[in-house]
C-alpha positions as CSV (number, residue, x, y, z in Angstrom):
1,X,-81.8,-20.8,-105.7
2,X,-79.2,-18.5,-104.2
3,X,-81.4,-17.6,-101.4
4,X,-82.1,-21.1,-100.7
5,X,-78.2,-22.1,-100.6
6,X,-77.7,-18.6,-97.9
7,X,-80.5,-19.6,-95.7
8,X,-78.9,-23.0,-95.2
9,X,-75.3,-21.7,-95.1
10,X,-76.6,-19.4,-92.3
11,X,-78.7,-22.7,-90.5
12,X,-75.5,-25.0,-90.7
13,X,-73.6,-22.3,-89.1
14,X,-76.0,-21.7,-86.5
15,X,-76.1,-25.5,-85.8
16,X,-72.1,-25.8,-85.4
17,X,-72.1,-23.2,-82.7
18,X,-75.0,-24.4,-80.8
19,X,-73.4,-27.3,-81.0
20,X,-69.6,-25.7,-80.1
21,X,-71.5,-24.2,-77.0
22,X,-73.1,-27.2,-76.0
23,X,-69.9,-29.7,-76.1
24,X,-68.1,-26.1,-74.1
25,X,-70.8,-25.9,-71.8
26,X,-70.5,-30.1,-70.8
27,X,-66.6,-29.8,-70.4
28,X,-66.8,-26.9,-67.6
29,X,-69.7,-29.0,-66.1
30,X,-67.4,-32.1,-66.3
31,X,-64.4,-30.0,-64.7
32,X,-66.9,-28.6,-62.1
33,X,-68.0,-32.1,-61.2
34,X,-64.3,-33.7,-61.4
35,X,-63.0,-30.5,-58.7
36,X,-66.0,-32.0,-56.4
37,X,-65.2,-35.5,-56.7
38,X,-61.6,-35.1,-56.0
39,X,-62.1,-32.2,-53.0
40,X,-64.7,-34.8,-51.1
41,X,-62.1,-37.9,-51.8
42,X,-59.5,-35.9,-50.5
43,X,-61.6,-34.9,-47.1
44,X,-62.4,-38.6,-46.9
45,X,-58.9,-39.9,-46.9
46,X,-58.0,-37.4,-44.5
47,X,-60.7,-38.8,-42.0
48,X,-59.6,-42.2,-42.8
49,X,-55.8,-41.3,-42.1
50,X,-56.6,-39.3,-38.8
51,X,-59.0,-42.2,-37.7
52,X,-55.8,-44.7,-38.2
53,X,-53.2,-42.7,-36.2
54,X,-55.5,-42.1,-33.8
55,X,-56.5,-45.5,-32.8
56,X,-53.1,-46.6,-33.4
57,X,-51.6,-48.8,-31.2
58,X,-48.0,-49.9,-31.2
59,X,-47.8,-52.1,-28.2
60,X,-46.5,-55.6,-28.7
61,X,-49.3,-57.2,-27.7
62,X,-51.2,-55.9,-30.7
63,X,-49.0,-56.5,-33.6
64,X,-50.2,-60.0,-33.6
65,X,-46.7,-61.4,-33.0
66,X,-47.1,-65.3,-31.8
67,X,-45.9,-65.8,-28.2
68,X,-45.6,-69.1,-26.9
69,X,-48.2,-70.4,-24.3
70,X,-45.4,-72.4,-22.9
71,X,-42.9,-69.8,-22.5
72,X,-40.6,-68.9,-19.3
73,X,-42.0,-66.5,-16.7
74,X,-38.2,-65.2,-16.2
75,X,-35.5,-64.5,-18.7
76,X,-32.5,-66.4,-19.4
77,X,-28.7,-64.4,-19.1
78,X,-25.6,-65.7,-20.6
79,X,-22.3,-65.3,-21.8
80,X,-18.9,-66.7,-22.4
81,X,-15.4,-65.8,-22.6
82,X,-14.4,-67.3,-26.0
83,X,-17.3,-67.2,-28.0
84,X,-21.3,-67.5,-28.9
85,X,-22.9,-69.4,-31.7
86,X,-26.7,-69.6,-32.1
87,X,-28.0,-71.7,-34.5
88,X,-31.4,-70.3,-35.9
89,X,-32.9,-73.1,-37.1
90,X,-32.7,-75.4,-34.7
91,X,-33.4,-72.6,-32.0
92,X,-30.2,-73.6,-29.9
93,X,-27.5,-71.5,-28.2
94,X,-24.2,-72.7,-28.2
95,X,-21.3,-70.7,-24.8
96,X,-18.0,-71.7,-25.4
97,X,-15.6,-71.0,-22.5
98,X,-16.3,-69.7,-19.5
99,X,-19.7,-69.7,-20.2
100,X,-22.5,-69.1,-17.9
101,X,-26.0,-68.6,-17.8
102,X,-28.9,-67.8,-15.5
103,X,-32.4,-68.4,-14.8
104,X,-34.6,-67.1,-11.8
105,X,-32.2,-68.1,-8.6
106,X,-30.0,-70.9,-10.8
107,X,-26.4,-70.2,-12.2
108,X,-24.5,-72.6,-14.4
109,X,-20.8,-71.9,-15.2
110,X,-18.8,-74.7,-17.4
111,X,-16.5,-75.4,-20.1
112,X,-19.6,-75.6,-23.0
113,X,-23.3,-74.6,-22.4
114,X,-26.1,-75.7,-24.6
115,X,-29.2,-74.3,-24.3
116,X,-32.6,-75.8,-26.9
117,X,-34.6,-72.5,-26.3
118,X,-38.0,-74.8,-27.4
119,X,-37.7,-77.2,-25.0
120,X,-35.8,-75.1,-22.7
121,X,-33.2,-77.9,-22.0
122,X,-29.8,-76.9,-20.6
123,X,-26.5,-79.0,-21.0
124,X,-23.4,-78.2,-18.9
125,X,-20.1,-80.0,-19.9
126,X,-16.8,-79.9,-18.7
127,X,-13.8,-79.9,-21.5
128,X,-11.1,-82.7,-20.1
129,X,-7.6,-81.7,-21.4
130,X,-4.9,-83.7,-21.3
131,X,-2.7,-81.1,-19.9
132,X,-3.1,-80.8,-15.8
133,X,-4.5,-77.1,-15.8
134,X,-4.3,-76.2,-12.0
135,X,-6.3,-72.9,-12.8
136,X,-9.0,-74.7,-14.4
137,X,-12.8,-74.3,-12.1
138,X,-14.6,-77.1,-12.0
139,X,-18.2,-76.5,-13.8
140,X,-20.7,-75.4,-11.2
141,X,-24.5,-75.2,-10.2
142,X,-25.7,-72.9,-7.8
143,X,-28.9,-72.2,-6.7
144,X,-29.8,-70.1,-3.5
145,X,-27.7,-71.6,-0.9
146,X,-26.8,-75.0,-2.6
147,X,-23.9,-75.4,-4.6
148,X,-22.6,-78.9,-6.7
149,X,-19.8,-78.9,-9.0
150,X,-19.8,-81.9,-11.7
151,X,-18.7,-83.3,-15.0
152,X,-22.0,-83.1,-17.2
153,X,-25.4,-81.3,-16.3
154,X,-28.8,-81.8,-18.2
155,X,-31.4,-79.5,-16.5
156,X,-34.9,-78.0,-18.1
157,X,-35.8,-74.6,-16.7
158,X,-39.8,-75.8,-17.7
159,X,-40.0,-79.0,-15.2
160,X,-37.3,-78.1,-12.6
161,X,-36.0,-81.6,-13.0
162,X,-32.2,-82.2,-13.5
163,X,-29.2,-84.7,-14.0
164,X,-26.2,-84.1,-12.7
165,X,-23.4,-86.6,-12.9
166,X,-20.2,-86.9,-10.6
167,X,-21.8,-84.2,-8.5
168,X,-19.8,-82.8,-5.6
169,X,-22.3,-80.9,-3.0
170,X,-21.9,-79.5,0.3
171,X,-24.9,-79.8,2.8
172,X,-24.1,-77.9,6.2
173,X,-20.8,-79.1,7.1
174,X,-21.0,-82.2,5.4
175,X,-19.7,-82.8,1.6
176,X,-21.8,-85.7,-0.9
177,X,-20.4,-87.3,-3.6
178,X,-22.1,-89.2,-6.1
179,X,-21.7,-90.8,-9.5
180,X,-25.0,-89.4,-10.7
181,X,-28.2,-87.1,-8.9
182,X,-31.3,-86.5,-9.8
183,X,-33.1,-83.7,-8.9
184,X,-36.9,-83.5,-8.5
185,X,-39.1,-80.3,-8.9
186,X,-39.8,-80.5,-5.3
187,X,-36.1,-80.0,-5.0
188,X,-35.4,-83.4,-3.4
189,X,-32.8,-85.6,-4.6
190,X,-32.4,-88.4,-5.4
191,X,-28.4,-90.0,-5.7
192,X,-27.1,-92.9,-7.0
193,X,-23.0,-94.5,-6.0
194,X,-22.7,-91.8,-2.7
195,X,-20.6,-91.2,-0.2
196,X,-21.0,-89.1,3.0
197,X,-18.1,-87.2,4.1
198,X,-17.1,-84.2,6.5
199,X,-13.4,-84.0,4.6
200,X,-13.4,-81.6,2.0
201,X,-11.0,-83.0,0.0
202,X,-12.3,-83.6,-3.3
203,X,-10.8,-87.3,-3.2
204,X,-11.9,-87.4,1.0
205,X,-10.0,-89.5,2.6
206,X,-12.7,-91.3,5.1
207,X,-16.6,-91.6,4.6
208,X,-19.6,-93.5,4.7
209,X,-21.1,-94.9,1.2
210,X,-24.4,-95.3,0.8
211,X,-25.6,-97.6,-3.0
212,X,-28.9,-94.8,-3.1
213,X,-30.0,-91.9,-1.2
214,X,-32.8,-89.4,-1.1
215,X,-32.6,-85.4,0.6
216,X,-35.6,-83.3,1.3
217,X,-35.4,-79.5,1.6
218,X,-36.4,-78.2,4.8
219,X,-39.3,-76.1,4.4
């Protein structure tokens, strides 16, 4: 009976470190396979990284950032004396004093500007005071060799097309005046309560007056 109870003490021993070994042996083969797994993931994300930065491309025309189909082949310029407001929502610039933007060969100075960036509508006002302010300029278009002053201008950058009223143009060596123009994107006008002068007084003194009339560049 003792022999018996030996021989088993000695098998149960035997057992616990075969099995000690075993559970030994499958933890370095674990750590082994772990060292593997994370030696090829980081060789992968390495290739993946260098891939990345090397087919990088920063340009704006690839960070997907919508551009307008309709947009304006030239920039606008502008500024003002007093101050700048630009209202985000509505897209829509706001000169105050002295203000004066630019597009392509056009220049617009006056009182207020208002420019709808969408629809790329300009509106040119002149502020009436009711002091007489002798050093106050008249608001003024100019584009290449034309030149109109006037109370209020509406003019979209997009069609070319613009209203100008009480415009005050000179032509050569003559002087127009009209209640109200319109201006075609063929650049001929088109004027409404005119008069033809050669004074240059701004109130002329003699002229002829004409109900409508319609220029044509000379090309």
């Amino acid at each position: 009976m003792h022999q018996e109870r030996k021989n088993s003490h000695i098998f149960c021993s035997n057992r616990i470190k075969s099995i000690s070994f075993l559970v030994i042996f499958m933890l370095f083969l674990n750590t082994l396979t772990s060292a593997q797994v994370v030696k090829i993931s980081y060789a992968d994300s390495t290739k993946i990284i260098q891939d990345s930065l090397k087919n990088k491309d920063t340009s704006l025309n690839n960070l997907n950032i919508p551009i307008s189909s309709d947009k304006l082949e030239s920039e606008v310029k502008y500024q003002a004396k007093d101050s700048l407001v630009y209202d985000a929502i509505n897209k829509k610039l706001m000169l105050y004093t002295n203000a004066e933007i630019s597009f392509e060969d056009i220049k617009v100075t006056a009182d207020y500007i208002e420019y709808l960036q969408d629809s790329s509508l300009l509106t040119a006002l002149e502020i009436v005071t009711t002091t007489d302010d002798t050093s106050k300029v008249k608001p003024r278009i100019n584009q290449g060799q034309e030149s109109s002053t006037f109370s209020a201008l509406y003019f979209n950058f997009k069609s070319k097309r613009a209203l100008v009223e009480n415009a005050y143009s000179q032509y050569g060596e003559g002087y127009i005046l009209s209640s109200q123009v319109k201006r075609n994107n063929d650049n001929s006008i088109n004027g409404y309560g005119n008069i033809y002068t050669t004074c240059n007084d701004p109130h002329p003194h003699f002229g002829i007056a004409a109900k409508k009339l319609k220029s044509f560049p000379i090309k």
